[in-house]
N, C-alpha and C positions, 0 to 999 in steps of 0.2 A: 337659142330658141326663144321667142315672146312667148310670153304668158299670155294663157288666155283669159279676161275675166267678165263673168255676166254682170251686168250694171242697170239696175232699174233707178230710172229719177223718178223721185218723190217730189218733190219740187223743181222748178225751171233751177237752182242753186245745188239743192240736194240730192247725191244721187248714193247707194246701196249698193253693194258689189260684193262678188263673192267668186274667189280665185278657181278655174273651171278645170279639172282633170282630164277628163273628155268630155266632148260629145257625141252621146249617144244616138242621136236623132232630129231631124228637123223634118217636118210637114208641113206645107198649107193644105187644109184640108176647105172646101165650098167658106166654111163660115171665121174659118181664123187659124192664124200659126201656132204649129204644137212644137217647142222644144225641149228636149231631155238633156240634163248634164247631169254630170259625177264632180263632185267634190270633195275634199278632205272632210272637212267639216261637218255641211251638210249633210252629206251622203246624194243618193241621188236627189235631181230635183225636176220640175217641171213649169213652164214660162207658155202664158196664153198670149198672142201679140206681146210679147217682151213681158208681161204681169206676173209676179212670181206666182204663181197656186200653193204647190204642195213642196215640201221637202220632206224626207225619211226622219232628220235630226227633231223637225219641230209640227212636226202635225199633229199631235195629239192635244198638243192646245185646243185648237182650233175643233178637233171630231170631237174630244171631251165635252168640251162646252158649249157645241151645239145639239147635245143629243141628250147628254143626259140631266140638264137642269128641267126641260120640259119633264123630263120621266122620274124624275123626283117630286114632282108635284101629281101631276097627273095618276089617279091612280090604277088605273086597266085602260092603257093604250092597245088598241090589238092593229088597227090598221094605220099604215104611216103611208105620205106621198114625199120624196123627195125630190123636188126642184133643183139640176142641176147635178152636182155630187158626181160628176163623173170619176173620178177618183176610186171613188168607193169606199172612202175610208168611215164616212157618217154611215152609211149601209151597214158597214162593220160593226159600228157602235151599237145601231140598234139590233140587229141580230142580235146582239148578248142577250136580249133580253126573251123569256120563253113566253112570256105572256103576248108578244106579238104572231100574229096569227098571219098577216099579208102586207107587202111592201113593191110599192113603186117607186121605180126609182126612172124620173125624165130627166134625161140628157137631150139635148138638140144635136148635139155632133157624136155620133158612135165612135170615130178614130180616138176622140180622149179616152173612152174607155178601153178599146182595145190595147193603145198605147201605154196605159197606166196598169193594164194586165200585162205587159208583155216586162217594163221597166220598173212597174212601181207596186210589185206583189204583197207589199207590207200593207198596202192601203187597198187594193183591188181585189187581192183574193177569194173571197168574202163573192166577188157577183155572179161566179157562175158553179158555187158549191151551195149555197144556202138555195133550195127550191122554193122560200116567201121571198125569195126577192124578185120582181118583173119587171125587165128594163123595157122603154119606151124610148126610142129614137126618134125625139121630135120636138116641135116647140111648144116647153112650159106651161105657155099664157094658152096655147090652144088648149093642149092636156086639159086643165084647170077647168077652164071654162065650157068644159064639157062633162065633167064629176057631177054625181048625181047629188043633191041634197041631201050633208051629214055624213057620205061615207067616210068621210077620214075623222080619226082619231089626233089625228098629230099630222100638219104639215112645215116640212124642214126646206127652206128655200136657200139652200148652199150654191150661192151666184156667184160670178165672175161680178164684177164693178159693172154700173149701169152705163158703160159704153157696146158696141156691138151685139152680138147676140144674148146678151144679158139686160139691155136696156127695158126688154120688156116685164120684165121683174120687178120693177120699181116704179110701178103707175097705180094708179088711183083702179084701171081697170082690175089688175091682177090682184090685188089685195083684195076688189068686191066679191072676186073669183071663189077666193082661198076663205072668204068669209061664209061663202056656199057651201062649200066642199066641205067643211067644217061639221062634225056632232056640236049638239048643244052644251056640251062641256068639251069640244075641241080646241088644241093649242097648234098656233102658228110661232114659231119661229123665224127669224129672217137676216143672214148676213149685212152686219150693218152699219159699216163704210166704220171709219176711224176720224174721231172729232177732233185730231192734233191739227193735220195742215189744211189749210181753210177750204182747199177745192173739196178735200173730201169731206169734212165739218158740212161743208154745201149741201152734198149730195145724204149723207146722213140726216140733214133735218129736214131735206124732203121727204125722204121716206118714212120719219117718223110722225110728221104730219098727216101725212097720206093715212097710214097707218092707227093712227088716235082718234081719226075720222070714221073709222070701220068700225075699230072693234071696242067695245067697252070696257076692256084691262090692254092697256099698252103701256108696257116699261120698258127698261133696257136695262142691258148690266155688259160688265166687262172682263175683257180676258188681254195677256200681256204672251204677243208670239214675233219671236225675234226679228224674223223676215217679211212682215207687212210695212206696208209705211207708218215709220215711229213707232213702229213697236206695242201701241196700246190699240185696241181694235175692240169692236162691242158685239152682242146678238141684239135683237129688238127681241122682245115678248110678248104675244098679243095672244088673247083668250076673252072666249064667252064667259065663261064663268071661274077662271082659278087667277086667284090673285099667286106669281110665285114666291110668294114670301110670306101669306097668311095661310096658305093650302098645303104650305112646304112640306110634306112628312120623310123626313131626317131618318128617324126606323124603319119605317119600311125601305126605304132605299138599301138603308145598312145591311140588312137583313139578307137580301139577294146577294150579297158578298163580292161583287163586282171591282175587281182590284183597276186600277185608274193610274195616270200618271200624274195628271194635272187636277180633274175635279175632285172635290170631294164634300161633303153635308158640311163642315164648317167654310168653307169658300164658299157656298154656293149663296147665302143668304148676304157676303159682304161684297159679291159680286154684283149686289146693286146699290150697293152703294159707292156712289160715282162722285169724282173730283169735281169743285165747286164750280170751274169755268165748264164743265160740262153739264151740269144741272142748271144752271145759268143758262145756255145757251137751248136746252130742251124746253127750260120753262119760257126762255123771250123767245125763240127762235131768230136769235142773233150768230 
């Protein structure tokens, strides 16, 4: 019998693989293909046009430190919009918290989240038990660009790569969008490409550009999750008024007792501090 193995290239040279047990599922759904496998390793996993997303083994990298650096700083989030996250797993993160009062959470494609309730209940369960969460089926940049002035507390933009139906998450419009939508102490967060191999290096300092342009605190910091390309991947930071590393409060976070895999008050502040060829390349834009 062949082996079956999922293989995403990271480079036209490099390509990441990961031996497949079954497969669970395949869809095209109007805006892109959803597939589902089992692994040893991984455990389950899930692939957008070939893109790895999510796996059981390593997602909490990824939900950890998109959700809870902002709310280490920030100190009474009650309303959050999340961008994308079909998954569910960022959803999940912020749920822990009781000080939030209401959550949006826009997908453009409902079959990911259906599918990620049906196969991926460790990250999904969370979206039709918690009553603050309200999914929207539709596109993002529209969503956005129709929020009233200041409603959100916190917007988390958990995107697919700026190809396909994600492409509209990384323009100059939707960041003026999320700047709207924003309280005067409002934080954005924003998935933010990986500066190892240069296409994506690429697509990362557009966005941080774009981005440095809006708001007046734009930083990045880093997180390390096995199955992205290379391994080393970032969030961008963007806020009206909280620096995350002068505003950081370390106790009160501690305090809510929030047990974690990956984050935690001493990673979160060396989390911005970033490898010399990557500060390099945020300050030239090389």
């Amino acid at each position: 019998m062949t082996d079956l193995w999922y293989s995403e290239y990271h480079t036209d040279d490099v390509r990441f693989s990961i031996k497949v047990t079954k497969q669970l599922c395949s869809e095209q759904t109007p805006f892109q293909k959803i597939d589902f496998f089992e692994s040893e390793t991984f455990g389950t996993f899930f692939t957008i046009d070939g893109l790895m997303m999510v796996t059981q083994k390593d997602e909490f990298a990824y939900h950890d430190m998109i959700t809870h650096v902002p709310f280490a700083v920030h100190p009474a989030v009650k309303r959050v919009l999340i961008i994308g996250g079909g998954d569910g797993g960022t959803a999940r993160e912020v749920c822990r918290y009781p000080g939030v009062k209401h959550i949006d959470l826009v997908d453009i494609d409902e079959r990911v989240v259906r599918l990620c309730q049906q196969y991926l209940p460790q990250t999904a369960a969370v979206l039709d038990k918690d009553p603050r969460v309200h999914m929207h089926f539709e596109d993002g940049l529209q969503f956005v660009g129709r929020a009233q002035e200041g409603e959100y507390d916190l917007v988390l933009v958990d995107s697919t790569d700026p190809v396909g139906p994600g492409e509209g998450l990384f323009t100059n419009t939707f960041y003026q969008n999320c700047y709207h939508a924003l309280a005067d102490d409002g934080i954005l967060i924003n998935q933010h490409e990986s500066p190892y191999y240069p296409a994506y290096a690429h697509e990362m300092l557009r966005a941080h550009s774009k981005i440095k342009n809006t708001f007046p605190i734009a930083r990045v910091y880093q997180f390390y999750i096995p199955t992205y390309p290379s391994g080393h991947w970032l969030f961008g930071f963007a806020s009206k008024k909280y620096d995350p590393i002068v505003d950081f409060q370390p106790d009160r976070w501690n305090a809510l007792g929030l047990k974690t895999k990956y984050y935690n008050t001493d990673l979160h502040t060396a989390a911005f501090a970033l490898p010399s060829y990557v500060r390099e390349m945020l300050e030239h834009g090389e």
